[in-house]
ZAKEPA-701068 format. One record per residue: residue in one letter; residue number from 1; x, y, z of N, C-alpha, C, O in turn. Coordinates in nm, 4 decimals. Layout:
node type = A	seq = NUM	neast = X	nnorth = Y	nup = Z	caeast = X	canorth = Y	caup = Z	ceast = X	cnorth = Y	cup = Z	oeast = X	onorth = Y	oup = Z
...
This chain:
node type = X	seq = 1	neast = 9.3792	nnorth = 8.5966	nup = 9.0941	caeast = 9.5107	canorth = 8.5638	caup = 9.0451	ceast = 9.5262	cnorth = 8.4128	cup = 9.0273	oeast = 9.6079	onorth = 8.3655	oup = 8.9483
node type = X	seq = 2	neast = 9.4366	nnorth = 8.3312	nup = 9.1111	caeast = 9.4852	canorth = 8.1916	caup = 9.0946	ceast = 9.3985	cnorth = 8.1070	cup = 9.0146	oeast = 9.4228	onorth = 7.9876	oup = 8.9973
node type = X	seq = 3	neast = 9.2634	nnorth = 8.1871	nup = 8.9485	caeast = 9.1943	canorth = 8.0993	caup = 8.9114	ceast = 9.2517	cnorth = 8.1153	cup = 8.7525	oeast = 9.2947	onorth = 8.2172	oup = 8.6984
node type = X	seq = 4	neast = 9.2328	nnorth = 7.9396	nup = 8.6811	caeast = 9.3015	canorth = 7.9382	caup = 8.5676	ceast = 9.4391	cnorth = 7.8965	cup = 8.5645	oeast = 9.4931	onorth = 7.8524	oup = 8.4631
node type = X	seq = 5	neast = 9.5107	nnorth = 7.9142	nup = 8.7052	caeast = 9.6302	canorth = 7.9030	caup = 8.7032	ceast = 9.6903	cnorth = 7.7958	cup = 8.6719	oeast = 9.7950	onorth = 7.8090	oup = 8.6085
node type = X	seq = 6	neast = 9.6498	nnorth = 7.6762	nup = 8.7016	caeast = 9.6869	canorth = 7.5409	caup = 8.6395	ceast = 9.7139	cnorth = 7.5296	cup = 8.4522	oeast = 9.7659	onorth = 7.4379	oup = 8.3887
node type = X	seq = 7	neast = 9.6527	nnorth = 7.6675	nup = 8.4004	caeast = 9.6475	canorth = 7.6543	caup = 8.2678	ceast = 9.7444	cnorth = 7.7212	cup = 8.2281	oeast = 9.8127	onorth = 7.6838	oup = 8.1328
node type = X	seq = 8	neast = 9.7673	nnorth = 7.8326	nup = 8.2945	caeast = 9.9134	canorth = 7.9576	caup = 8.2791	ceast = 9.9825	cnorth = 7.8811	cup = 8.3408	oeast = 10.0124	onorth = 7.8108	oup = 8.2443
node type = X	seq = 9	neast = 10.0306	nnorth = 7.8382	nup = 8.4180	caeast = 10.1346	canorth = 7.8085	caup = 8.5192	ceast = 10.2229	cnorth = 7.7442	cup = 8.4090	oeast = 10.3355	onorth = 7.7940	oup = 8.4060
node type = X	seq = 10	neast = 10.1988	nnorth = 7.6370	nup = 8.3089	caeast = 10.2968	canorth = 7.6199	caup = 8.1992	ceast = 10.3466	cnorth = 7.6357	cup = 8.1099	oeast = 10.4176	onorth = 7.5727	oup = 8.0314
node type = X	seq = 11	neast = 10.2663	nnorth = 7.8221	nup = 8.1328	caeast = 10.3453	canorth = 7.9161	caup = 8.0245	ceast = 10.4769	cnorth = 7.9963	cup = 8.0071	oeast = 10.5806	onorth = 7.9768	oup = 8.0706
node type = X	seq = 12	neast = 10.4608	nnorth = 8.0687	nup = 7.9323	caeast = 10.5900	canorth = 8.1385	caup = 7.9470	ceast = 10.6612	cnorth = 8.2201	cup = 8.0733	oeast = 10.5951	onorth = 8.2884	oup = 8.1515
node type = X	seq = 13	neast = 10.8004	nnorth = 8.2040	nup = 8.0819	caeast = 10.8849	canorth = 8.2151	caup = 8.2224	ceast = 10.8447	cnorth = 8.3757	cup = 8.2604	oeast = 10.8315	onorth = 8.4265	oup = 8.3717
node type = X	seq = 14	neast = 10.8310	nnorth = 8.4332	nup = 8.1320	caeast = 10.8833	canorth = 8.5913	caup = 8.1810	ceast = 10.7181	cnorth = 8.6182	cup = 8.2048	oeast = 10.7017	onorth = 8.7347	oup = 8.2408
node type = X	seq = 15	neast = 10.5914	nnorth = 8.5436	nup = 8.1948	caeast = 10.5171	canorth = 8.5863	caup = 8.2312	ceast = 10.4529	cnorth = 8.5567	cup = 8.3974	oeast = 10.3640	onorth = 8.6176	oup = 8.4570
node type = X	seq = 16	neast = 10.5279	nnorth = 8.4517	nup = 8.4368	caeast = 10.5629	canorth = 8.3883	caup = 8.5452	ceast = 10.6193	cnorth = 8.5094	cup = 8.6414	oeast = 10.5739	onorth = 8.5825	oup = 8.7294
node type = X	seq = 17	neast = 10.7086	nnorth = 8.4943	nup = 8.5932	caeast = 10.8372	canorth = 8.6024	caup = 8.6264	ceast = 10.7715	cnorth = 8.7439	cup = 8.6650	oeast = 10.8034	onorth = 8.8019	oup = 8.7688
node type = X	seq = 18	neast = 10.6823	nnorth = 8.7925	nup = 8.5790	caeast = 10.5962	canorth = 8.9319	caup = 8.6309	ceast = 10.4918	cnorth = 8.8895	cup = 8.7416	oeast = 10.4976	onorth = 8.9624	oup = 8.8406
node type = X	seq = 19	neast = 10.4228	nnorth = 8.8157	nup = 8.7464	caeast = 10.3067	canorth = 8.7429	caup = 8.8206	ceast = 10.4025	cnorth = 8.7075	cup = 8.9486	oeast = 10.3452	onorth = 8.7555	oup = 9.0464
node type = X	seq = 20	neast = 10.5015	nnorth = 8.6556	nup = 8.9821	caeast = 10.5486	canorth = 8.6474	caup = 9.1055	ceast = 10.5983	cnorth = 8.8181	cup = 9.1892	oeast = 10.6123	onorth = 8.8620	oup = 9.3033
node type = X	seq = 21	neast = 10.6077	nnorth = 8.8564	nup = 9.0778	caeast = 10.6624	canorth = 9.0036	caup = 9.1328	ceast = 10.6012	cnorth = 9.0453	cup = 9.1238	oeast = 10.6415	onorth = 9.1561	oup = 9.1592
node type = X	seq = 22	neast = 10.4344	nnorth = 9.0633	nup = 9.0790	caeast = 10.3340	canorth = 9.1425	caup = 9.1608	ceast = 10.2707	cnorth = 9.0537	cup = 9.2603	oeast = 10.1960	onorth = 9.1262	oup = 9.3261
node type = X	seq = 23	neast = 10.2623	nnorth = 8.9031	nup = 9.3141	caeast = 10.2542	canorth = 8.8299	caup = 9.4177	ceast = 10.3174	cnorth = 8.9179	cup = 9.5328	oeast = 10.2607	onorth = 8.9719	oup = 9.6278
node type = X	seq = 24	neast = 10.4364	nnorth = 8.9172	nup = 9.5013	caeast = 10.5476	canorth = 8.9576	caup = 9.6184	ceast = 10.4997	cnorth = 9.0704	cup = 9.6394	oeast = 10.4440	onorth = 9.0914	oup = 9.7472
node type = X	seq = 25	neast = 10.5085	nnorth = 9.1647	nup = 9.5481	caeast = 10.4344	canorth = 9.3128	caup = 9.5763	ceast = 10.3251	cnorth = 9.3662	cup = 9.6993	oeast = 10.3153	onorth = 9.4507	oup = 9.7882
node type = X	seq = 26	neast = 10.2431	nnorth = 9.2396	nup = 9.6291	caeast = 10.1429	canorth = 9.2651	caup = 9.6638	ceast = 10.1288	cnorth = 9.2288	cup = 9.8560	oeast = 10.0673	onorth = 9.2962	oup = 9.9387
node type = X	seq = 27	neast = 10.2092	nnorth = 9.1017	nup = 9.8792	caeast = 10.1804	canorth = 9.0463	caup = 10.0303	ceast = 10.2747	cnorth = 9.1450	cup = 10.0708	oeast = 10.2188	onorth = 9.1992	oup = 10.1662
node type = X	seq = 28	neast = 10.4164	nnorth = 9.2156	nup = 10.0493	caeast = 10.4861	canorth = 9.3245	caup = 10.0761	ceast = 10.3800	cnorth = 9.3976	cup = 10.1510	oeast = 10.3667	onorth = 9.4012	oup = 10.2733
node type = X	seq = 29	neast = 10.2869	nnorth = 9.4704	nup = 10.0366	caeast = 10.2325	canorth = 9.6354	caup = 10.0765	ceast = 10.1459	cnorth = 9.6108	cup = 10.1733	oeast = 10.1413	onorth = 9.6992	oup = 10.2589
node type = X	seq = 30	neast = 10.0284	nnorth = 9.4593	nup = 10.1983	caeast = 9.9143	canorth = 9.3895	caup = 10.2537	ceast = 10.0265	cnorth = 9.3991	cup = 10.4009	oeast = 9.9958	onorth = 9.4860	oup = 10.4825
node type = X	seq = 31	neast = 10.0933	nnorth = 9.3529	nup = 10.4178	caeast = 10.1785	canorth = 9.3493	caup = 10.5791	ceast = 10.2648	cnorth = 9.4434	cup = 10.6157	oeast = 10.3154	onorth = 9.4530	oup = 10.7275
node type = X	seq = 32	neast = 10.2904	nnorth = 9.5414	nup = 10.4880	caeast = 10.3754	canorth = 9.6584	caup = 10.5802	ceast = 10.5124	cnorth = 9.6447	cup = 10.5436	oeast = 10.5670	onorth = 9.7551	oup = 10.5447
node type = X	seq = 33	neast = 10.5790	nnorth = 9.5642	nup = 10.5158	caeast = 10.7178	canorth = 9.5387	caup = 10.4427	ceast = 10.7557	cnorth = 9.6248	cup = 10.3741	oeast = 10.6798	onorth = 9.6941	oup = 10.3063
node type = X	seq = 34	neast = 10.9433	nnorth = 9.6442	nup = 10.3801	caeast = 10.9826	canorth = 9.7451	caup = 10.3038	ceast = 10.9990	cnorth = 9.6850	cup = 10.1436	oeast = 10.9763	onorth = 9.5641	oup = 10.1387
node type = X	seq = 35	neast = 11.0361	nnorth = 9.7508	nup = 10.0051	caeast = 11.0688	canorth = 9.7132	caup = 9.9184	ceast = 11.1831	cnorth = 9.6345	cup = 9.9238	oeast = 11.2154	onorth = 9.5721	oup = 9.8227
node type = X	seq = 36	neast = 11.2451	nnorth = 9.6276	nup = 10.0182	caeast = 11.3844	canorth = 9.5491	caup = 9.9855	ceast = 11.3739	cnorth = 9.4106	cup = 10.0569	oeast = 11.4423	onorth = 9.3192	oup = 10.0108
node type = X	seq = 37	neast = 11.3108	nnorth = 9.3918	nup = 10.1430	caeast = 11.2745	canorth = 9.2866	caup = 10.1765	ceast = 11.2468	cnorth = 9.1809	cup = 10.1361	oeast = 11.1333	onorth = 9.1546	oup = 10.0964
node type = X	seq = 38	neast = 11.3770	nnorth = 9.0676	nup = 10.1372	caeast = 11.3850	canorth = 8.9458	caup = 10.0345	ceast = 11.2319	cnorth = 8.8655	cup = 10.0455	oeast = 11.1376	onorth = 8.9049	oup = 10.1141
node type = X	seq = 39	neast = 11.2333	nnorth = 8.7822	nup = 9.9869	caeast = 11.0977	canorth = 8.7188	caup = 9.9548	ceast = 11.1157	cnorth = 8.6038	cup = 10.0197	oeast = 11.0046	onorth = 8.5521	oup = 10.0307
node type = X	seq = 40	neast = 11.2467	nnorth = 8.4968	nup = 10.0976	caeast = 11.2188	canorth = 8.4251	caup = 10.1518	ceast = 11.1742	cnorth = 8.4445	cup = 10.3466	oeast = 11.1285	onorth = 8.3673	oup = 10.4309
node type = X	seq = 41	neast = 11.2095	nnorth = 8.5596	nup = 10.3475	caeast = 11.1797	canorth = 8.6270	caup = 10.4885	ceast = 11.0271	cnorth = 8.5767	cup = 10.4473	oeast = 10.9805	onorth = 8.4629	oup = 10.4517
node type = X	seq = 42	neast = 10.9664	nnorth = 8.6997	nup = 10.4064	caeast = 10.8152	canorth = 8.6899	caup = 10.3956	ceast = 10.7380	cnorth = 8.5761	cup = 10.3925	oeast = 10.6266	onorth = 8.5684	oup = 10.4442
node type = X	seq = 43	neast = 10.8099	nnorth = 8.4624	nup = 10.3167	caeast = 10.7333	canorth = 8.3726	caup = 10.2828	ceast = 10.7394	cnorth = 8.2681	cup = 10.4200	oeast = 10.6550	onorth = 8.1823	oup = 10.4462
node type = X	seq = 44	neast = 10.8823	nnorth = 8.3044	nup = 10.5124	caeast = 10.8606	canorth = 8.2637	caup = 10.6601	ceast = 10.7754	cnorth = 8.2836	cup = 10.7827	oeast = 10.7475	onorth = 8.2087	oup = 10.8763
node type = X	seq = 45	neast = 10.7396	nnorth = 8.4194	nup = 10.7505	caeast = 10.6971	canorth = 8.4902	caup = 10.8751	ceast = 10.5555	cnorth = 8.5365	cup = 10.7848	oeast = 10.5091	onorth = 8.6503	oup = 10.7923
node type = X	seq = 46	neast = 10.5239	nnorth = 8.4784	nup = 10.7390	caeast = 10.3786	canorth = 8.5141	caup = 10.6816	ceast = 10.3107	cnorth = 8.3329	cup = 10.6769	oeast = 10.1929	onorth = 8.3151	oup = 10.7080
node type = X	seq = 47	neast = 10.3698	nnorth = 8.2531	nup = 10.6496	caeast = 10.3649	canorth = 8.0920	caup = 10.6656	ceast = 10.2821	cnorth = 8.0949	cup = 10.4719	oeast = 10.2147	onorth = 7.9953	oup = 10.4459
node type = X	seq = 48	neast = 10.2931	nnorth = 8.1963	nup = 10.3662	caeast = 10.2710	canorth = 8.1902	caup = 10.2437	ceast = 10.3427	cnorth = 8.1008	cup = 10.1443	oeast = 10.4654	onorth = 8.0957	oup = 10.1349
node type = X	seq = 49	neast = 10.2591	nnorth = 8.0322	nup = 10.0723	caeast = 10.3851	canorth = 7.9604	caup = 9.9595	ceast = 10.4147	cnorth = 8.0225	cup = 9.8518	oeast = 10.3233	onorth = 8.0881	oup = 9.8019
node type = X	seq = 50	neast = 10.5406	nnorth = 8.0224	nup = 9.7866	caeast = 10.5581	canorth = 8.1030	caup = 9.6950	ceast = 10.4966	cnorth = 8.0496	cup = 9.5878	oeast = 10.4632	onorth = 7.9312	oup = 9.5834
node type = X	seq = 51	neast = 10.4699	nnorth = 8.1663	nup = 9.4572	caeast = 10.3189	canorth = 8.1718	caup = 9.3784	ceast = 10.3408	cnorth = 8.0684	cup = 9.3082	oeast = 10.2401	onorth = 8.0339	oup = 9.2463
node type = X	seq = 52	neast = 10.4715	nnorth = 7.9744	nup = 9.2838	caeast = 10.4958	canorth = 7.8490	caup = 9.1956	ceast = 10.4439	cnorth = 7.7604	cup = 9.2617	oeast = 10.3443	onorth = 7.7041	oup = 9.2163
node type = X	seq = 53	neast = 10.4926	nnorth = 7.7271	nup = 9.3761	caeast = 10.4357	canorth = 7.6188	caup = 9.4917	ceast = 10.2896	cnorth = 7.6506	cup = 9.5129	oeast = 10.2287	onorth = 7.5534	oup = 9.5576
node type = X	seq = 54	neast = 10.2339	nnorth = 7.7314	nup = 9.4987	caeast = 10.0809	canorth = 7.7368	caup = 9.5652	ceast = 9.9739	cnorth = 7.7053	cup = 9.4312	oeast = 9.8637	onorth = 7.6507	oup = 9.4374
node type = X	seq = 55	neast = 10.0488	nnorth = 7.7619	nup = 9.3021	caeast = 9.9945	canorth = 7.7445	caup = 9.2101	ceast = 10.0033	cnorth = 7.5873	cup = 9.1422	oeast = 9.9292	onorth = 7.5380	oup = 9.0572
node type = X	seq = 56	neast = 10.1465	nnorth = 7.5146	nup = 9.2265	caeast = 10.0911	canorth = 7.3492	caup = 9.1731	ceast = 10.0676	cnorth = 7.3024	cup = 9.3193	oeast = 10.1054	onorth = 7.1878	oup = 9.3435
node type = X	seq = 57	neast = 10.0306	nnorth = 7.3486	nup = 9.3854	caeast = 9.8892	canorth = 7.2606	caup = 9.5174	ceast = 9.8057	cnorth = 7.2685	cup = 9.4386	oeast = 9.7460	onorth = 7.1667	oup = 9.4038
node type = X	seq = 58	neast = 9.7808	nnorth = 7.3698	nup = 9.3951	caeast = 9.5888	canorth = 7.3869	caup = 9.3812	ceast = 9.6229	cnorth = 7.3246	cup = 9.2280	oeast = 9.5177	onorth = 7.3213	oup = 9.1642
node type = X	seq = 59	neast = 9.7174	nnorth = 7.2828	nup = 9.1624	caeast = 9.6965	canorth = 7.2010	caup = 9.0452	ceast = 9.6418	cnorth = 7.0442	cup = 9.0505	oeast = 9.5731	onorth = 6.9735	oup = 8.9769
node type = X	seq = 60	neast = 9.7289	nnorth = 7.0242	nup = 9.2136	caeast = 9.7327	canorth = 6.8843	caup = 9.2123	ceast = 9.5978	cnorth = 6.8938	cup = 9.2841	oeast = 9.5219	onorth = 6.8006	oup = 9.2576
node type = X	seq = 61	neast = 9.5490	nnorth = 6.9909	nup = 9.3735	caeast = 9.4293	canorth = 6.9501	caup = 9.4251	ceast = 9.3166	cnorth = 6.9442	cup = 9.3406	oeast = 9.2273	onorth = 6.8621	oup = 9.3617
node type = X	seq = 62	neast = 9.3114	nnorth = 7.0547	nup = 9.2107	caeast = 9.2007	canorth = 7.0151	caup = 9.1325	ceast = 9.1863	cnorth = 6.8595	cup = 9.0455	oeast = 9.0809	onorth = 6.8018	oup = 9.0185
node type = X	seq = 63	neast = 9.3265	nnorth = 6.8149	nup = 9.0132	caeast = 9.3505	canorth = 6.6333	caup = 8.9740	ceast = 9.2918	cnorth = 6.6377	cup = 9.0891	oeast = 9.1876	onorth = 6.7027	oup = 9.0814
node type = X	seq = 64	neast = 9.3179	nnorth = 6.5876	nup = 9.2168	caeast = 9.2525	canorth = 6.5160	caup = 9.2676	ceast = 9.0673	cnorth = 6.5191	cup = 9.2758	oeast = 8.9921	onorth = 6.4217	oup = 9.2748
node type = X	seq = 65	neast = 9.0439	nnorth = 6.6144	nup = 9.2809	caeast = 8.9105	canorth = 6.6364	caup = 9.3059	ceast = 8.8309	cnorth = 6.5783	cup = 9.1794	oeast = 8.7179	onorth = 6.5317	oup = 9.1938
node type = X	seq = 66	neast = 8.8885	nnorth = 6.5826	nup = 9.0672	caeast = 8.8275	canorth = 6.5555	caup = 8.9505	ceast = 8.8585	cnorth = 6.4061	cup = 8.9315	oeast = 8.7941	onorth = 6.3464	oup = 8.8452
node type = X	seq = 67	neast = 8.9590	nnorth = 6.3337	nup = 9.0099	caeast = 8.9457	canorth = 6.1866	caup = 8.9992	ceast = 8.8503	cnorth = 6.1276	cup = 9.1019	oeast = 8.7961	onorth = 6.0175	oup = 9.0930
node type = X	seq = 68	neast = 8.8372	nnorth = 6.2138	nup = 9.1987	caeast = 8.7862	canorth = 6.1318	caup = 9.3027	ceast = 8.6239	cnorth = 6.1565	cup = 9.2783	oeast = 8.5506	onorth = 6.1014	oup = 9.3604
node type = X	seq = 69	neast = 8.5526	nnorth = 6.2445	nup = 9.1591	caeast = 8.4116	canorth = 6.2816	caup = 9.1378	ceast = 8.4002	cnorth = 6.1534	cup = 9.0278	oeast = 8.2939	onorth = 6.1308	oup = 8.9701
């Protein structure tokens, strides 16, 4: 899911928009969570970043890696 992501990540919202809601889905069914279970709970008690935030770490970490080679 994350590789490439620096290249999608500044695409379109509603495709964003599906990709976080199978994110969520997905750490939901992986820990046992009900469907209704808001997404900032999870993202507390799991210590996960949500798929926007994790997807610009690993943006900024690949800049970095590629300035510092």
């Amino acid at each position: 899911m994350f590789y490439g992501s620096s290249i999608y990540a500044g695409g379109i919202r509603q495709n964003m928009n599906y990709l976080t809601a199978i994110y969520n889905q997905t750490i939901k069914l992986a820990m046992g969570y009900v469907k209704s279970t808001p997404s900032h709970v999870i993202y507390a008690e799991t210590g996960l970043l949500p798929l926007r935030k994790k997807i610009e770490l690993l943006t900024i970490t690949d800049i970095i890696k590629s300035i510092i080679k």
